[in-house]
N, C-alpha and C positions, 0 to 999 in steps of 0.2 A: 504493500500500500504506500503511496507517493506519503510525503513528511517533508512540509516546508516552514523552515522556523525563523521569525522573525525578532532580531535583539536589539535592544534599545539598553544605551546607558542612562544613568538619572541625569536630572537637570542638575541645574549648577548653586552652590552652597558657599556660603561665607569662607570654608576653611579652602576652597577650589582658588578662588580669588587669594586669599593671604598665603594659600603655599605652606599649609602644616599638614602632619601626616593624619587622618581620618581613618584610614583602616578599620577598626572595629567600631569607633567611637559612633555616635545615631547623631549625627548633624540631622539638621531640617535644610528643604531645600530653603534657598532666599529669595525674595521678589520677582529676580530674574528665573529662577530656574522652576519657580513655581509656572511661568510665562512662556517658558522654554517646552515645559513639560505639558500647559495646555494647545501649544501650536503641534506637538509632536501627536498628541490627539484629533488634533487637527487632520492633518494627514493622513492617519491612519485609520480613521471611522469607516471607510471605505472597505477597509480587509476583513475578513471572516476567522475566527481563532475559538479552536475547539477548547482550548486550556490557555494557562497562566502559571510562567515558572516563573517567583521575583523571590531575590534576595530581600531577607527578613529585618534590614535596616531601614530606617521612613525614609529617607531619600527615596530610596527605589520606589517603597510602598507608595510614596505621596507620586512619584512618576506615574505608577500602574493606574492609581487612582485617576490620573488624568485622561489615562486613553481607554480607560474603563467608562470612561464619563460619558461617551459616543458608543458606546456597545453593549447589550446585553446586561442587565445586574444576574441574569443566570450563568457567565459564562465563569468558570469554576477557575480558582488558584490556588497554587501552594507557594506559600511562604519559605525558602529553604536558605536554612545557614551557608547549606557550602557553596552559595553562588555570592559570598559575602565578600568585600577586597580583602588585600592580604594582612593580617593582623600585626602590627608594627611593635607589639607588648607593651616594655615601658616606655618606647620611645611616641606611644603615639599623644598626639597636640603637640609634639617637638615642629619649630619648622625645618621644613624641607632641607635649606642650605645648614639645618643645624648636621644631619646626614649625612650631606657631603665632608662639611671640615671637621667635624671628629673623626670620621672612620680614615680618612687620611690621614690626620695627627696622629691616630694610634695606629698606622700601618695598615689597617684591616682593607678586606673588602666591605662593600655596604651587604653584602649578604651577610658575611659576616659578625658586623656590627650589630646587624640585628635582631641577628640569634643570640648574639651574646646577649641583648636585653630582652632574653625570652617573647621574640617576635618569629614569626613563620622564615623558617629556610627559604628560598627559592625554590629547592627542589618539593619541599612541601607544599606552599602555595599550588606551584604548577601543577601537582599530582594531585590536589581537591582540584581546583578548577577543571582540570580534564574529565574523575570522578563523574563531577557536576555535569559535566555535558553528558556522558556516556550511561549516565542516570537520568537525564532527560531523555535522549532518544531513547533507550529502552522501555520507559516509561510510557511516554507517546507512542509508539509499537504495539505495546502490549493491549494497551487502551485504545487502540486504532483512531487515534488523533489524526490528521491530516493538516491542521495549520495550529503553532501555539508561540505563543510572545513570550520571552524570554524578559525582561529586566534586573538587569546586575551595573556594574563599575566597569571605571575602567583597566584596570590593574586586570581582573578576569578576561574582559576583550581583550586586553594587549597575548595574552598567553593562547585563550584560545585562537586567534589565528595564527602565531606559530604553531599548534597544534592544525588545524585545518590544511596549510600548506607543507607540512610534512607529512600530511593523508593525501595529496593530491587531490585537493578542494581545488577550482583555477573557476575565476574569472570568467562571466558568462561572456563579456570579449576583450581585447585585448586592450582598448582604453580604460579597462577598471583594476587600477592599481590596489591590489589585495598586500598588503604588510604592516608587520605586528607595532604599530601605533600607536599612540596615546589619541585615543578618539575624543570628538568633543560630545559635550553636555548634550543629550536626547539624540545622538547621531545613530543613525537605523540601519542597521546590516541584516540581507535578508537574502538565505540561503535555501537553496532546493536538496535537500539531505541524501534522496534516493538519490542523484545522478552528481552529487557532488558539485552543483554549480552555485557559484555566488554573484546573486544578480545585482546585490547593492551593500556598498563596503562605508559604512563611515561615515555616510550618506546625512547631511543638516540642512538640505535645499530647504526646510520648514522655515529657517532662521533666518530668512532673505532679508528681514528688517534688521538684525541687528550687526553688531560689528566684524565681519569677516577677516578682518586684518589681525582680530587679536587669534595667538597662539593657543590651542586646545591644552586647557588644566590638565595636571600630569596624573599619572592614574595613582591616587595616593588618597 
């Protein structure tokens, strides 16, 4: 049975702008991302979605909520941890540049660093986030789902499309630059699972009113 799943990061949130790590922490979106997350609604009222897999943080939830807002109050979600960004331990509300010049001052790598503050490995992060995928398709399979929205961060997107392009996921054609990214705020990647095509990567056409020049918040 065909399985095409559509992903959306959350809108954008105070700690996005100030550049501190977020990780586990349950920010709210902010003004903008609440704005971000009803234009991403916007667009998407149109598509049909058998389920709803969202990370269990209100960013996400308050995301879901929005393109929920145009669809169905029957159409069913689960809220799951492991679709959550990567957990930072003690270092999280540290800022961001605090991660670069400590873990250099003590030599370390930033992976590192932040195992030593009882934060997720890299190699951990990455093997729940795959987990998390490999747990949704199976899931939608089992359930013979045919369309379901995904809402997570960016730190999970950056990983699973290095995941996708080492399964030989490609490009429905060749102007759509597929690689592992820091996406921006509500940006919508929407893949055809059975045949491994990706028809839209990273995708913020919703956002035409706002500032295109600024650089996508880091997945953190």
């Amino acid at each position: 049975m065909p399985l095409k799943v559509t992903l959306v990061r959350h809108g954008n949130t105070d700690a996005n702008n100030e550049r501190w790590l977020q990780g586990h922490v349950d920010t709210d979106l902010n003004k903008n991302g609440l704005n971000q997350a009803e234009c991403c609604g916007e667009r998407l009222k149109t598509a049909s979605y058998d389920h709803i897999y969202c990370s269990d943080l209100k960013r996400c939830k308050q995301t879901a909520a929005a393109i929920l807002a145009h669809h169905s109050p029957n159409i069913s979600i689960d809220y799951i941890p492991i679709l959550r960004e990567r957990d930072f331990g003690k270092l999280s509300r540290q800022p961001l540049k605090y991660l670069f010049s400590e873990s250099q001052k003590q030599g370390l790598t930033m992976d590192q660093f932040i195992s030593n503050f009882e934060g997720e490995s890299e190699f951990t992060f990455r093997s729940r986030v795959e987990s998390a995928w490999n747990f949704i398709i199976k899931d939608a399979q089992e359930k013979q789902y045919q369309s379901v929205l995904v809402v997570t961060h960016g730190g999970p997107l950056k990983y699973l499309t290095s995941y996708w392009i080492n399964n030989e996921f490609k490009g429905v054609n060749e102007d759509l630059k597929v690689a592992p990214v820091a996406q921006g705020n509500t940006a919508v990647t929407y893949i055809d699972v059975t045949d491994k095509t990706i028809h839209e990567f990273n995708s913020t056409s919703h956002l035409v009113n706002q500032n295109s020049n600024q650089p996508p918040p880091p997945a953190v």
